[in-house]
C-alpha positions as CSV (number, residue, x, y, z in Angstrom):
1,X,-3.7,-34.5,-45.6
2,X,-2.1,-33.1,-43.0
3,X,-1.8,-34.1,-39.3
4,X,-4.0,-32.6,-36.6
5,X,-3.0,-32.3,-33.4
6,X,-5.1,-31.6,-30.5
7,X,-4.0,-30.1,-27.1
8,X,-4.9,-29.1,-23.9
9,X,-5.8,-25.6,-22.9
10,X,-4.8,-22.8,-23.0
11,X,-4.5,-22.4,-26.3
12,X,-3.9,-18.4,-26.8
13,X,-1.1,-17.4,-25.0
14,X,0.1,-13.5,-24.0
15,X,2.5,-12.1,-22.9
16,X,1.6,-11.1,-19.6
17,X,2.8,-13.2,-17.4
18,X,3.8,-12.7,-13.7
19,X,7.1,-10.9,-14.2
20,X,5.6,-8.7,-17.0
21,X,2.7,-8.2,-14.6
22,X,5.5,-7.3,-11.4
23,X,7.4,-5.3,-13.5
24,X,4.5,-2.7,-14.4
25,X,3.5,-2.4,-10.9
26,X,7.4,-1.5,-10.1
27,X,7.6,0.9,-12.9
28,X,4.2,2.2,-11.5
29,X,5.9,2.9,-8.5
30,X,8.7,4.4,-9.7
31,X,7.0,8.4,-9.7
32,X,6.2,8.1,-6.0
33,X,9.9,6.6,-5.1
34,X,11.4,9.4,-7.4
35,X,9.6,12.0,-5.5
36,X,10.8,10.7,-2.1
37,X,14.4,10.4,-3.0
38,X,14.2,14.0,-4.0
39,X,12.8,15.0,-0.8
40,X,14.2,13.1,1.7
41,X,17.3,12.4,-0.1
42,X,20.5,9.3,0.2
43,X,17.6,7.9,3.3
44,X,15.4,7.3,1.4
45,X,17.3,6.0,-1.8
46,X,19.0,3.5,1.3
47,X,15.4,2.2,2.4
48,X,14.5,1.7,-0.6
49,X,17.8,-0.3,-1.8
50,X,17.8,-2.3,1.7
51,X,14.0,-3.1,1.7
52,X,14.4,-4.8,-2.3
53,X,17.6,-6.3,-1.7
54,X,16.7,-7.9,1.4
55,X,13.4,-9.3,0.3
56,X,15.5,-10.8,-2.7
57,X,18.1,-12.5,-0.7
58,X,15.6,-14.0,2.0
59,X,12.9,-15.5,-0.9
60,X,16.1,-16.9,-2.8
61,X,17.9,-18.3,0.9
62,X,14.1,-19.3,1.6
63,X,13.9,-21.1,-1.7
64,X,17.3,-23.0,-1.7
65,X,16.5,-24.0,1.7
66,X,13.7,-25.3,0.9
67,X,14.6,-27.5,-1.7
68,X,12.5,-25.5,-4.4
69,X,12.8,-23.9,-7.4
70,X,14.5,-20.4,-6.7
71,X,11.6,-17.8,-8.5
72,X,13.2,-14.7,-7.8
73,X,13.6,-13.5,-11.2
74,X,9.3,-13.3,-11.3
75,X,10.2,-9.8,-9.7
76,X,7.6,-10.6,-6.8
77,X,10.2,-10.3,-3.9
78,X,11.3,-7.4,-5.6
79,X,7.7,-5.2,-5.9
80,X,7.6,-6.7,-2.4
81,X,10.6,-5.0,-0.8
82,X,9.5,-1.7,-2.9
83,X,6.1,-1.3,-1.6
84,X,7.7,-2.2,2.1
85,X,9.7,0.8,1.3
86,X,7.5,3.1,0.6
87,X,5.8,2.0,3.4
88,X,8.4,3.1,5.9
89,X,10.0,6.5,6.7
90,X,13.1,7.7,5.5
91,X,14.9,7.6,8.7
92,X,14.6,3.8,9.0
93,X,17.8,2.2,10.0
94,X,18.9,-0.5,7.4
95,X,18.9,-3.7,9.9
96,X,14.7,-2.8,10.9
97,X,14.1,-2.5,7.3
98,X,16.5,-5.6,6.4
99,X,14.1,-7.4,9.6
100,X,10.7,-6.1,8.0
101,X,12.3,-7.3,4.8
102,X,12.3,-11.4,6.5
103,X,8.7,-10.7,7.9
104,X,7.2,-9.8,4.8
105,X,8.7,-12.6,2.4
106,X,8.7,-15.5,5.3
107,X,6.0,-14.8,7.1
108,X,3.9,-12.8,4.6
109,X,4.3,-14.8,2.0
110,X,6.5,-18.4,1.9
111,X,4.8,-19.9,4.9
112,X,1.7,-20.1,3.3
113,X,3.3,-21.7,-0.1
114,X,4.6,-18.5,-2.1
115,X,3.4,-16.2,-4.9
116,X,-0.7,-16.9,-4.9
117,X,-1.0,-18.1,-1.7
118,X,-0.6,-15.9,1.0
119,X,-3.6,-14.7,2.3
120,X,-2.4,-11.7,3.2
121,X,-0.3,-8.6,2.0
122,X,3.0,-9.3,2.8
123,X,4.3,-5.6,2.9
124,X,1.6,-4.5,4.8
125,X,2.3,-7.7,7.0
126,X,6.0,-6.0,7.7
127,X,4.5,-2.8,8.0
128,X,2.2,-3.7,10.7
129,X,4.9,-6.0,12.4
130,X,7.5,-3.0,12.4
131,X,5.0,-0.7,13.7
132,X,3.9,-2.5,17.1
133,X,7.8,-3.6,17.8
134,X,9.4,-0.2,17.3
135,X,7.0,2.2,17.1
136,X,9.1,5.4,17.9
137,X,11.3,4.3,15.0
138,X,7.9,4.1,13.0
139,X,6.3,6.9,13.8
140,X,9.4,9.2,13.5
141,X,9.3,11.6,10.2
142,X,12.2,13.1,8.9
143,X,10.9,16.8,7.7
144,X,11.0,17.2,3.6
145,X,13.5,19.1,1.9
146,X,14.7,19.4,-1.7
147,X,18.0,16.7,-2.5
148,X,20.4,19.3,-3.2
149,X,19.2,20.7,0.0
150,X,20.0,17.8,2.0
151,X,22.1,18.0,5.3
152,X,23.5,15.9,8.0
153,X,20.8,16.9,10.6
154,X,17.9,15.6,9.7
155,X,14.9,17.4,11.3
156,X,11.9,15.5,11.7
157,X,8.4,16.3,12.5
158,X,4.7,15.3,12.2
159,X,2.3,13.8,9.9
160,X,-0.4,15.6,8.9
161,X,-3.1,13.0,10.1
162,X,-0.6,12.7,13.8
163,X,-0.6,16.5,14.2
164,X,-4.6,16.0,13.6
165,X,-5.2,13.4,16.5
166,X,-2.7,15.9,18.8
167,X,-5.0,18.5,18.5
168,X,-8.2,16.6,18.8
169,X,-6.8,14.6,21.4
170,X,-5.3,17.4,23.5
171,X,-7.7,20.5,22.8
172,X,-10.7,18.5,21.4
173,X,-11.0,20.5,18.3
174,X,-9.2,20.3,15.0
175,X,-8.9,24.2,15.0
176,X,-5.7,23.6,17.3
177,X,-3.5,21.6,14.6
178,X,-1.2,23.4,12.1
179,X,-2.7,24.9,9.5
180,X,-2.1,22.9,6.1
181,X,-1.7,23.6,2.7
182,X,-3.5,20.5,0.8
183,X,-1.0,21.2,-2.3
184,X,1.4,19.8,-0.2
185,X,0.5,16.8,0.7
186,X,-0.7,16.6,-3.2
187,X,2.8,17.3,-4.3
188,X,5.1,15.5,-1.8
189,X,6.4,18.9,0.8
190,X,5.1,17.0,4.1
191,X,6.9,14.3,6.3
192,X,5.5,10.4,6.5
193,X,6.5,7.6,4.5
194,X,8.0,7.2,1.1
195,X,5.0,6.3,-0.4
196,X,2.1,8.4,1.4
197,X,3.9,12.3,1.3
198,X,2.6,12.5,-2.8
199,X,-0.7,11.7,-3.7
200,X,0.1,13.3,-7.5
201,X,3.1,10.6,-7.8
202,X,1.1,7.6,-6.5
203,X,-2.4,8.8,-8.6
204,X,-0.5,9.0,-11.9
205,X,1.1,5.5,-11.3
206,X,-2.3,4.3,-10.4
207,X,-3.5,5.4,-13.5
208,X,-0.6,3.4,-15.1
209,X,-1.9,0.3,-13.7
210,X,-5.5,1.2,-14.8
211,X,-4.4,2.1,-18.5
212,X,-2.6,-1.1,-18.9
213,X,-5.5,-3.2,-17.1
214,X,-2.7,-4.6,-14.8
215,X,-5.6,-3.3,-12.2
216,X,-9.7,-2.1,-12.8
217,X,-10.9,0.7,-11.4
218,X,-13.0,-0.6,-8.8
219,X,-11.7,-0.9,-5.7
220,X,-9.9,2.2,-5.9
221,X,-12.7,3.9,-6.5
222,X,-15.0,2.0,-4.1
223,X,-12.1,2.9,-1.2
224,X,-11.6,6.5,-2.5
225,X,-14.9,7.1,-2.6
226,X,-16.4,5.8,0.9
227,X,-13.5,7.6,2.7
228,X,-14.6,10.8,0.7
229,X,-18.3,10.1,1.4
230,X,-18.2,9.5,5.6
231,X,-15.6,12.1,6.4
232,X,-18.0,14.5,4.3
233,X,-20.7,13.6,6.2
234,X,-18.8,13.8,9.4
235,X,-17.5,17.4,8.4
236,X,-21.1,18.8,7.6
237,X,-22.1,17.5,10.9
238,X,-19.3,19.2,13.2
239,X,-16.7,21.1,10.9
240,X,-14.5,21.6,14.3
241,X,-14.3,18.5,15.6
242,X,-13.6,16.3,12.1
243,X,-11.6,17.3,8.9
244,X,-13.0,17.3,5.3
245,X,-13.0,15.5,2.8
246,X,-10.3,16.6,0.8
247,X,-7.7,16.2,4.2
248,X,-8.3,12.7,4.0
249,X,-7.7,12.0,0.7
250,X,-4.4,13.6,0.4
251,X,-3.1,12.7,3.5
252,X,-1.8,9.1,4.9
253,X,-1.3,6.4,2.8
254,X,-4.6,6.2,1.5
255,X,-3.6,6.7,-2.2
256,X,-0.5,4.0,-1.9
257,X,-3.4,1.6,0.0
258,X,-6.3,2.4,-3.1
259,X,-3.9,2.0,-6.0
260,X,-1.3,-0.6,-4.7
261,X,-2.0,-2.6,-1.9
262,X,-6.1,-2.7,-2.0
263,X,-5.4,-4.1,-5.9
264,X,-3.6,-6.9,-5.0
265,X,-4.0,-9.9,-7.2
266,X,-3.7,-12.7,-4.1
267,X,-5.0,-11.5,-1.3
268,X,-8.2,-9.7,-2.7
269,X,-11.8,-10.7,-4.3
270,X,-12.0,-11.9,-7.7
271,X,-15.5,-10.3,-8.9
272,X,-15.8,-6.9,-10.3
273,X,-18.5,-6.8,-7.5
274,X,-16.4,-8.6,-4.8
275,X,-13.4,-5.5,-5.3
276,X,-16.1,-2.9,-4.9
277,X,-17.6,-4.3,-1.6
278,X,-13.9,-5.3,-0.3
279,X,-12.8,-1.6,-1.4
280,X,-16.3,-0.3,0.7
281,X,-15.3,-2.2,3.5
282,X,-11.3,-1.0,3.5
283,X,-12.6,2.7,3.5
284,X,-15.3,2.2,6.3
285,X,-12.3,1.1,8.7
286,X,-10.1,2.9,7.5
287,X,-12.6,6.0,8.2
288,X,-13.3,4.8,11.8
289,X,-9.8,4.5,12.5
290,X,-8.8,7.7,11.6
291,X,-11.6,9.2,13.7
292,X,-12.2,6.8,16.4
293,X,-9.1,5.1,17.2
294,X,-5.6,5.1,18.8
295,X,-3.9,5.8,15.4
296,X,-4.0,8.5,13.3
297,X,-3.4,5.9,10.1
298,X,-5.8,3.0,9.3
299,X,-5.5,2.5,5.9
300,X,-2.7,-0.9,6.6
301,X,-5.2,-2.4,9.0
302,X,-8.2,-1.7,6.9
303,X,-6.3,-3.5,4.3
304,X,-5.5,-6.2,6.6
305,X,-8.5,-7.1,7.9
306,X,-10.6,-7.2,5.1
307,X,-7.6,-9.6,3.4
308,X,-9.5,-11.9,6.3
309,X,-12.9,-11.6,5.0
310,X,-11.6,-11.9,1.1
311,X,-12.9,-15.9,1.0
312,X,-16.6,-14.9,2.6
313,X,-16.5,-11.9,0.1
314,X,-15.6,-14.2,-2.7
315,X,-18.2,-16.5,-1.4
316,X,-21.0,-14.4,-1.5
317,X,-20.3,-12.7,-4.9
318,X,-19.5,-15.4,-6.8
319,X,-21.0,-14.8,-10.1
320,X,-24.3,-17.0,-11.1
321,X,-22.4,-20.1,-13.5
322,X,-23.2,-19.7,-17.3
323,X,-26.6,-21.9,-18.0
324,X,-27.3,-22.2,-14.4
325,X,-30.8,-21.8,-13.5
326,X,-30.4,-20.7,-10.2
């Protein structure tokens, strides 16, 4: 007879561990990076480089400093520094992103412990920090044009959603801002940031995620779908004054927020319940700081904010335990 041993869980393993799970998101990525590089050109390609290279460096420095075990190789600090890029403009100069880089891993992320701790999203963390301390940097958008088209003097211009608030805040109407072709925004021919000027690129990797169940469906969908739901009703209400549906979709960093940051495994609810209400909630503020507030972008703070309210949310949709009676 032979032996029998007994052991602990778990006692199927997979595959798909963290670095497997990092390294889908990353490849996920990869159409909406690919679509900035080819319109905003060697910038871009630089942000990007900086921004995964720097968040690298600082976890490992971090790490060694720390007297702990150096995890870079879990690609974390890498998907970190790419959705921080994609997050910025082109334009950025390397030492801001190379700064946002050290916010995002140290004070995103390591102060609170490391990978599954932070309570927050440490890109969006950066992004947020980068936009209050130099906001002209931020909010300056290097005008799309093909790579091979590149040239030494950049021109920049407008978001969509900025050129929106101009009008509505200097002639009260929406009637007043540029005229827009929503294929453009869809496709990547409009300035902002890396990852917010394609909603095509960031949709397919979405689906990516979806396919391979790195991420479910619901918060995106929840977040997609109550943006698309208030600005409708807004529209129908006073088509002059707020812009439809579709506008808001396309436009901003709404898709990147859905699909990438909104998905998080740390810093968001566990329930298949708990994602839809935390995805309701990102598109409610999100939709009231588009409309209401100082900026014309809200999807980071949305994000944000709601990261805050993940442990009530968790709280209150915690599933009923097997065999309980109540």
């Amino acid at each position: 007879m032979k032996d029998v041993f007994v052991s602990s869980s778990p006692h199927i393993h997979s595959p798909e561990d963290i670095p497997w799970i990092m390294r889908q998101v990353v490849y996920a990525l990869m159409p909406g990076a690919l679509v900035g590089v080819y319109f905003f050109g060697l910038p871009a390609l630089s942000v990007i480089a900086v921004s995964m290279i720097s968040c690298v460096a600082v976890e490992a420095l971090w790490q060694k400093g720390m007297r702990t075990k150096v995890q870079v190789g879990d690609w974390s600090a890498a998907l970190t520094g790419l959705l921080l890029a994609m997050n910025l403009p082109a334009g950025c100069p390397w030492w801001m992103v190379a700064i946002g880089s050290a916010v995002a891993i140290v004070f995103g992320k390591q102060v609170y412990g490391g990978i599954g701790s932070n309570p927050f999203n440490p890109a969006l963390v950066a992004r947020v920090f980068l936009l209050i301390s130099f906001p002209v940097a931020m909010t300056t958008w290097p005008r799309p044009r093909p790579f091979f088209e590149q040239a030494a003097d950049a021109v920049t211009g407008a978001t969509p959603l900025g050129a929106l608030k101009t009008a509505i805040f200097e002639h009260h109407t929406i009637t007043a801002a540029p005229r827009l072709d929503l294929m453009d925004p869809f496709l990547g021919n409009i300035g902002g940031s890396l990852g917010e000027i394609s909603a095509l690129a960031i949709i397919l990797g979405g689906l990516y995620l979806i396919i391979r169940r790195i991420i479910t469906w619901h918060t995106p969908v929840a977040f997609l779908g109550t943006v698309a739901v208030f600005t409708g009703i807004l529209w129908k209400i006073n088509p002059d004054l707020y812009a439809p549906p579709a506008f808001h979709l396309v436009t901003g960093g709404l898709m990147l927020g859905a699909f990438f940051m909104a998905t998080d495994y740390v810093t968001t609810p566990i329930s298949l319940k708990g994602k839809a209400v935390f995805g309701i909630g990102c598109g409610l503020i999100t939709v009231i700081i588009r409309i209401w507030g100082g900026y014309p972008e809200g999807v980071a703070f949305s994000i944000l904010i709601m990261n805050a309210l993940v442990p009530l949310i968790n709280r209150a949709t915690q599933p009923r335990r097997f065999g309980a009676s109540t």
